[in-house]
C-alpha positions in Angstrom: 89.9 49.4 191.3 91.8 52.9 190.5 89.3 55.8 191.3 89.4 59.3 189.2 86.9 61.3 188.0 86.8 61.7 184.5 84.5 64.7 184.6 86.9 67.0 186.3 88.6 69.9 184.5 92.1 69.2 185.3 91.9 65.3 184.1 92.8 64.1 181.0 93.6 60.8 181.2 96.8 61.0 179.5 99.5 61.8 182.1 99.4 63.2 185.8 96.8 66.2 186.2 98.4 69.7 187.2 97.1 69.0 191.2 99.1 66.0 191.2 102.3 67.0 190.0 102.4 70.1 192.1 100.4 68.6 195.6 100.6 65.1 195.3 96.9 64.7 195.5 94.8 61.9 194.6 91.0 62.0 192.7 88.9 60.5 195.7 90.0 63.5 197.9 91.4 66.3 195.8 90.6 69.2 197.0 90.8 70.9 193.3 87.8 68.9 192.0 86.4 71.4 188.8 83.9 69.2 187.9 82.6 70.6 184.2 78.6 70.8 183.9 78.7 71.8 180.4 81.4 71.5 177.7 81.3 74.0 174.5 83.0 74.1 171.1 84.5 76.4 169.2 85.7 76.1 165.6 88.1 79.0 164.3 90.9 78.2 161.4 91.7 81.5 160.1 94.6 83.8 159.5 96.6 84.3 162.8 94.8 87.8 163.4 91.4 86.4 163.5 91.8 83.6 165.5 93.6 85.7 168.7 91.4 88.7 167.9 88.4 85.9 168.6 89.9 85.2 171.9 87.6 88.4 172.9 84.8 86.1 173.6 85.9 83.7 176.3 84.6 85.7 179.0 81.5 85.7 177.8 81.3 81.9 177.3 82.8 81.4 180.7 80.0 83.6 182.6 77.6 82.2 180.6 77.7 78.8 182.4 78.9 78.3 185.5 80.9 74.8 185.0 81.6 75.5 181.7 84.6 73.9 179.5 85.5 75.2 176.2 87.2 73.1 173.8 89.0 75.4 170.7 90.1 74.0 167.2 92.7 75.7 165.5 95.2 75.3 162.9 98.4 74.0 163.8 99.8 77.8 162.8 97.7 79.8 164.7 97.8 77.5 168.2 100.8 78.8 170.0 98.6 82.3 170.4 95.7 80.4 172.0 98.2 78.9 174.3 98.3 79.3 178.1 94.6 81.4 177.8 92.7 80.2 181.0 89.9 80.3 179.4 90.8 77.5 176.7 90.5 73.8 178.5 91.1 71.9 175.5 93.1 73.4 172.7 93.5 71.0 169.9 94.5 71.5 165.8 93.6 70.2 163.0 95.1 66.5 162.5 94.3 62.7 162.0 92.7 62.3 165.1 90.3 65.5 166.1 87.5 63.1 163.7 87.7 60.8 166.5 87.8 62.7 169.5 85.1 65.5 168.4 82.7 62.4 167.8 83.7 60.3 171.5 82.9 64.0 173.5 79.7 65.4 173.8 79.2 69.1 173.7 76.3 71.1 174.7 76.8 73.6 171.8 79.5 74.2 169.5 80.0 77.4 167.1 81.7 77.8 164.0 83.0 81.4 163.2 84.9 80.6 160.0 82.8 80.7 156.9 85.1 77.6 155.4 84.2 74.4 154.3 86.5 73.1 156.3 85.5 74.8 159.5 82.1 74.3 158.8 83.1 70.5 157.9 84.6 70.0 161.6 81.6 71.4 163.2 79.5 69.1 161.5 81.8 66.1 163.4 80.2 67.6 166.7 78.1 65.7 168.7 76.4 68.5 170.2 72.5 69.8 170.0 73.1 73.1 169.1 75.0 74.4 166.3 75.8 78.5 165.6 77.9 80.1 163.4 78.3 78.4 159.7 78.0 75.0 158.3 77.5 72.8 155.4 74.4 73.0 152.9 73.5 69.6 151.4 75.5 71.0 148.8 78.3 71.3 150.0 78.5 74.9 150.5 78.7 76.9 153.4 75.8 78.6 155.0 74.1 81.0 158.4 73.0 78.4 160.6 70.5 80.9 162.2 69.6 84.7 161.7 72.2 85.5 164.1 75.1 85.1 161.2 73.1 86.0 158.5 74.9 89.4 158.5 78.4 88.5 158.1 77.4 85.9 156.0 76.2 88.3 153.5 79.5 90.5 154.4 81.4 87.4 153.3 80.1 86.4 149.9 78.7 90.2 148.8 81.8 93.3 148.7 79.2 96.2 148.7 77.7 94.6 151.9 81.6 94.5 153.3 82.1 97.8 152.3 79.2 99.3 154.0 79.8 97.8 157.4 79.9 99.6 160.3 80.2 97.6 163.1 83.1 95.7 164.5 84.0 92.1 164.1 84.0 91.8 167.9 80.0 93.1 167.5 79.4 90.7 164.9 81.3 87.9 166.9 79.3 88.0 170.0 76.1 88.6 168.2 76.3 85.3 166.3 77.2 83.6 169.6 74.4 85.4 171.5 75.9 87.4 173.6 75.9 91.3 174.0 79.6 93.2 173.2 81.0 94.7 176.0 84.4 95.9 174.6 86.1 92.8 175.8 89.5 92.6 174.7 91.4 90.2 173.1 93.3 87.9 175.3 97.4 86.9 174.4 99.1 85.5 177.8 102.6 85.4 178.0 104.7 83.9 180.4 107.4 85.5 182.6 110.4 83.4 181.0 108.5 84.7 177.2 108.9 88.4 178.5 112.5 87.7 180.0 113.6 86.8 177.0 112.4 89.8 175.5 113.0 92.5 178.2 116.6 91.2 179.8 118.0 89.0 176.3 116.8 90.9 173.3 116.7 94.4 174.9 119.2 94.1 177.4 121.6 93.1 174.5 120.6 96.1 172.7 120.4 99.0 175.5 117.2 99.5 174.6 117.1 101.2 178.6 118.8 104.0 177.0 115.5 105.4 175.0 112.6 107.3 176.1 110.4 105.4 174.4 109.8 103.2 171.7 108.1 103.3 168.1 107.2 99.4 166.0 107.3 99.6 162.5 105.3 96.4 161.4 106.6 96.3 157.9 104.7 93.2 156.5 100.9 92.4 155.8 101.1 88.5 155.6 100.8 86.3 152.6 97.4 86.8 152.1 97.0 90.4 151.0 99.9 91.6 149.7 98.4 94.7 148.7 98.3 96.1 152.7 101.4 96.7 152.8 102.6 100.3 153.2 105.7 101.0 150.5 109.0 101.3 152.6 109.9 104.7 151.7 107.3 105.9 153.3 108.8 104.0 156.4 111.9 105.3 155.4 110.3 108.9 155.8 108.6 108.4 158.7 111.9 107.2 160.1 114.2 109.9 159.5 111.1 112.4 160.4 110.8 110.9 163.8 114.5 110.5 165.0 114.9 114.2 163.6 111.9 115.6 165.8 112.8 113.3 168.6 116.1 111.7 168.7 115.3 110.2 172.1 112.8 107.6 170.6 114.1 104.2 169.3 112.6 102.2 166.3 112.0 98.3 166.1 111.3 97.1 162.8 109.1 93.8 162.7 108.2 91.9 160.3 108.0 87.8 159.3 109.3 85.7 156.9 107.9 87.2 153.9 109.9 90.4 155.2 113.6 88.8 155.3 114.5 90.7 152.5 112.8 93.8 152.8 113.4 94.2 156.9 117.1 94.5 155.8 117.0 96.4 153.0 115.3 98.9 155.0 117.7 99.1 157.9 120.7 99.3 155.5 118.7 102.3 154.4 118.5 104.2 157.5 121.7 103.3 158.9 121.7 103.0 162.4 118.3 104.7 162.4 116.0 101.3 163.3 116.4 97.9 164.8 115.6 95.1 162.9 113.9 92.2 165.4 114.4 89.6 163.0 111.8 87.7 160.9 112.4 84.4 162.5 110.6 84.3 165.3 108.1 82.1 166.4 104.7 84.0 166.7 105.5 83.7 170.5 108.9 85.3 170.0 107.2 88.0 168.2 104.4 88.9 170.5 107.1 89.1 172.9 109.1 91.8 171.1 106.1 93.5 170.2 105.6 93.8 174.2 108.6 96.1 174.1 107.3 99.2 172.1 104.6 101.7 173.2 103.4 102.7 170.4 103.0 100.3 167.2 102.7 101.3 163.8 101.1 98.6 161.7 98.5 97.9 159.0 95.7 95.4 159.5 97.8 92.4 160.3 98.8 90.0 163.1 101.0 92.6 164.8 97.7 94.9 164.7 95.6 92.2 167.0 98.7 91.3 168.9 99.4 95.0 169.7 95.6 95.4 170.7 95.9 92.0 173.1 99.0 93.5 174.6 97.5 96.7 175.2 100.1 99.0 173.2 99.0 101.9 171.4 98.7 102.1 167.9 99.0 104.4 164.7 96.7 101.1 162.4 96.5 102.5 158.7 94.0 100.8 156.4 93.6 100.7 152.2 92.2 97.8 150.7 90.3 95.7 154.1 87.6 97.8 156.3 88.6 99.9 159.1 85.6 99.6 160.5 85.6 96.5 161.5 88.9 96.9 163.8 88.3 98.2 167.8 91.2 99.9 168.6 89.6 100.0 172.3 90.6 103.9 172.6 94.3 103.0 172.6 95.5 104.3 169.0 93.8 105.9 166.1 93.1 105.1 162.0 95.2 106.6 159.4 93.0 106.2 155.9 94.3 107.1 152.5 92.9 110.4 150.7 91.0 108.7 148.2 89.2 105.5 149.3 90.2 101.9 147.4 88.6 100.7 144.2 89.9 97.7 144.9 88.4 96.6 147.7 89.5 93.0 149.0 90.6 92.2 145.8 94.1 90.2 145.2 95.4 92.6 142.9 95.5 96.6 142.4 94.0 97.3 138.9 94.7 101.7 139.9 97.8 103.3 138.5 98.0 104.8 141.9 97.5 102.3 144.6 95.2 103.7 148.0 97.8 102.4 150.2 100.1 105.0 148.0 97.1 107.4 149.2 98.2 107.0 152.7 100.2 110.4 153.3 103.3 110.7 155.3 102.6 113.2 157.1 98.9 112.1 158.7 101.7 108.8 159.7 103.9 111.1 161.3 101.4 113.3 163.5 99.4 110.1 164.3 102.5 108.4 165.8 103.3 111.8 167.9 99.7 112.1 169.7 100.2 108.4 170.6 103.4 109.0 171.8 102.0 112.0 173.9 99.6 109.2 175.4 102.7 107.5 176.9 
């Protein structure tokens, strides 16, 4: 009879566990036997951003249980930035078949930080004894499943309560988990061949070796909210404002597919001035290139938690979503606009003047030179 242990960390069942292939180890006497004493699961669909800027918790879970496993569901999208975290055992997506593997496995508690029916809809296919975060009301609509996530609950479905938060999503994260913020960071691993390809392909090719240092204009703000976006010309000022006062520095312009026209039309613009990075890459690709700058300039977007993860500084301006909520970790600083947003998580501007056309040039420019100072 074949002898494994199904309990281990590194077995899956499905091919050759990582001991074998590189040892040529068996299961009765491995010597890399992890059994897991307690599996956990987490349930977090949203944007890009949120899900990595979660990642921030997986310490905590993993010194809260010696033994511990943690299973993570994602969407498809957002699961190459959860990818090769050691902390993530089991890293699955939303498809045909998570229904029947979330009800085979057991899980000693599972959390939902996603207040979405359909989050809350997977968590409820948990076999597990205790439940945080959000679920599913007998009606069908999503609620706090304890006092812990009452707060951002209210944040969620009430704007005035958004507006008048204070705290952090990290500090609201860990408090609905139970644990006690520490300023842990968000985690985005990269592999040496990932920052190869950045560092000797994409900026060897481009003599990027020739500049000082380097300055990311993030130029888009996602699908989602349109309205975050800061108008190029003010780009296009801070540009020409920057290679004036310090011809030594070298702009990368990034961006994603809803940018393939603008990224362009901006470069054509300032001739020479910028290098677009494309707006094709896969959100690997891109965290890559975003591992070149020092210091990026960005609104509250992907590149904004993927900057943070990386541990770049950033210039993180802010109009229509709260400011509050981001933890730079002491590595940048917040530009605001003069007049604060009367439209405040809303899908459209209703103002003649938008806030984001608030956000002055100049507060851009000396923000980006006392990070660059911090070099």
């Amino acid at each position: 009879m074949v002898f494994y242990r199904p309990d281990c960390r590194h077995f899956t069942g499905e091919k050759p566990c990582a001991p074998h292939k590189a040892e040529g180890v068996v299961c009765r006497d491995c010597p890399s036997y992890d059994p897991v004493k307690e599996r956990v699961l987490i349930v977090k669909l949203d944007a890009a951003g949120d899900v990595l800027r979660s990642t921030s918790i997986l310490p905590a879970f993993k010194a809260s249980q010696p033994g511990l496993s943690i299973w993570w569901v994602t969407e498809a999208s957002s699961k190459p930035l959860l990818e090769k975290n050691p902390h993530i055992d089991v890293l699955l997506s939303v498809d045909p078949a998570l229904p029947g593997l979330l009800g085979a496995a057991s899980f000693g508690r599972a959390y939902n930080f996603d207040m979405g029916r359909k989050a809350a809809a997977i968590l409820a296919l948990a076999d597990s004894p205790l439940k945080k975060g959000f679920g599913l009301s007998k009606e069908g609509s999503v609620v706090p499943l304890g006092p812990e996530a009452e707060e951002w609950f209210e944040m969620g479905i009430f704007d005035t309560a958004k507006r008048a938060n204070q705290k952090t999503y990290q500090e609201h994260l860990f408090h609905i988990a139970g644990f006690q913020y520490k300023g842990e960071a968000p985690q985005l691993v990269l592999t040496p061949k990932e920052k190869e390809w950045a560092s000797q392909g994409f900026a060897k090719k481009n003599r990027l070796s020739r500049l000082k240092k380097i300055v990311g204009f993030n130029i888009g703000s996602g699908g989602r909210w349109p309205m975050k976006r800061w108008r190029l010309e003010g780009f296009e000022w801070l540009a020409r404002r920057l290679k004036k006062k310090h011809p030594g520095i070298g702009i990368l312009l990034y961006g994603g597919p809803e940018e393939r026209e603008l990224m362009p039309a901006l470069a054509k613009k300032l001739k020479g001035l910028c290098l677009p990075t494309g707006t094709e890459n896969t959100l690997r690709q891109f965290a890559a290139l975003v591992g070149l700058c020092d210091v990026m300039v960005t609104g509250d977007t992907l590149a904004l938690h993927v900057a943070v993860a990386l541990g770049k500084r950033l210039v993180a301006y802010f109009g229509p979503t709260s400011d509050a909520e981001i933890d730079l970790y002491g590595r940048g600083e917040k530009v605001l606009p003069i007049l604060p947003c009367q439209d405040y998580y809303k899908g459209e501007c209703s103002q003649k003047v938008s806030c984001m056309d608030n956000l002055e040039e100049k507060d851009m420019l000396a923000a980006v030179e006392r990070q660059l100072q911090k070099v």
